[in-house]
C-alpha positions, -999 to +999 in steps of 0.1 A: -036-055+063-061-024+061-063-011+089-089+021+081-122+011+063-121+015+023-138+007-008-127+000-044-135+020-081-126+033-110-098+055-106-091+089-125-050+077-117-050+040-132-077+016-136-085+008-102-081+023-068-084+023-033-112+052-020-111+065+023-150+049+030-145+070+061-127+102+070-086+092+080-071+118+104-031+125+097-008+102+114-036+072+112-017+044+103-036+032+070-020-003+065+009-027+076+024-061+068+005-092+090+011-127+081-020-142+080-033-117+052-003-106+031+024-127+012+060-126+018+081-147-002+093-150-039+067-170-060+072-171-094+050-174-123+024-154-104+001-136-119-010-117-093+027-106-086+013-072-108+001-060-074+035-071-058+063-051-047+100-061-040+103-047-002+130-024+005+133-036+041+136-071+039+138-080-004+114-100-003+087-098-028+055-086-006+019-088-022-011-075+003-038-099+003-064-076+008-075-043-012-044-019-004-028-033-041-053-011-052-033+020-041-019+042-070+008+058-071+014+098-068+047+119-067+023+138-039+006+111-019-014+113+008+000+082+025+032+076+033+058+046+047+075+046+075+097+018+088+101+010+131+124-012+144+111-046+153+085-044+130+089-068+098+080-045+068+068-006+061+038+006+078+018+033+055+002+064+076-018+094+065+000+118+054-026+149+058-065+141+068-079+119+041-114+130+034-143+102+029-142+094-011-108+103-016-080+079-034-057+069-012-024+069-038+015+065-022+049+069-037+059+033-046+096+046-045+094+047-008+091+010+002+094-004-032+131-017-045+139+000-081+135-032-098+098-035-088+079-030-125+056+002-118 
């Protein structure tokens, strides 16, 4: 679930992407898993599973049902993941302040298992 206010466009990274509609100071947590928006489980035949990832925490195969698939990804992010205990999957913070209009991208390689297709 988003949990900082965003908007989607072209992106300059790939096709389309998640954009800060507001300024994100570092540390603000920018998404994390929640039941009643995302999907855990292993569906198959899916195609929407392109915006899916295999978690690293738990192994399921975790697809956000709002816009935060639309976050590319960048060997230097600007939002990273962070895993607490109790909580069921990664939680994705700002990584340095996140100016209004900027592309939020992450490193998929931090909550994403190696066989996730990226």
């Amino acid at each position: 679930m988003l949990l900082v206010k965003t908007r989607i466009g072209p992106s300059k990274i790939h096709g389309i992407g998640l954009f800060a509609a507001e300024f994100i100071p570092q540390g603000a947590e920018v998404w994390r898993f929640s039941a009643m928006i995302d999907r855990a489980d292993d569906p198959t035949q899916d195609p929407s599973l392109h915006y899916a990832y295999t978690s690293k925490q738990t192994g399921r195969v975790i697809l956000p049902g709002d816009d935060a698939k639309y976050i590319n990804h960048s060997t230097s992010p600007n939002v990273g993941t962070r895993y607490e205990t109790g909580v069921e999957e990664d939680i994705n913070f700002a990584l340095r302040d996140i100016k209004e209009g900027e592309e939020l991208t992450i490193d998929y390689t931090t909550f994403a298992q190696e066989d996730t297709d990226f």
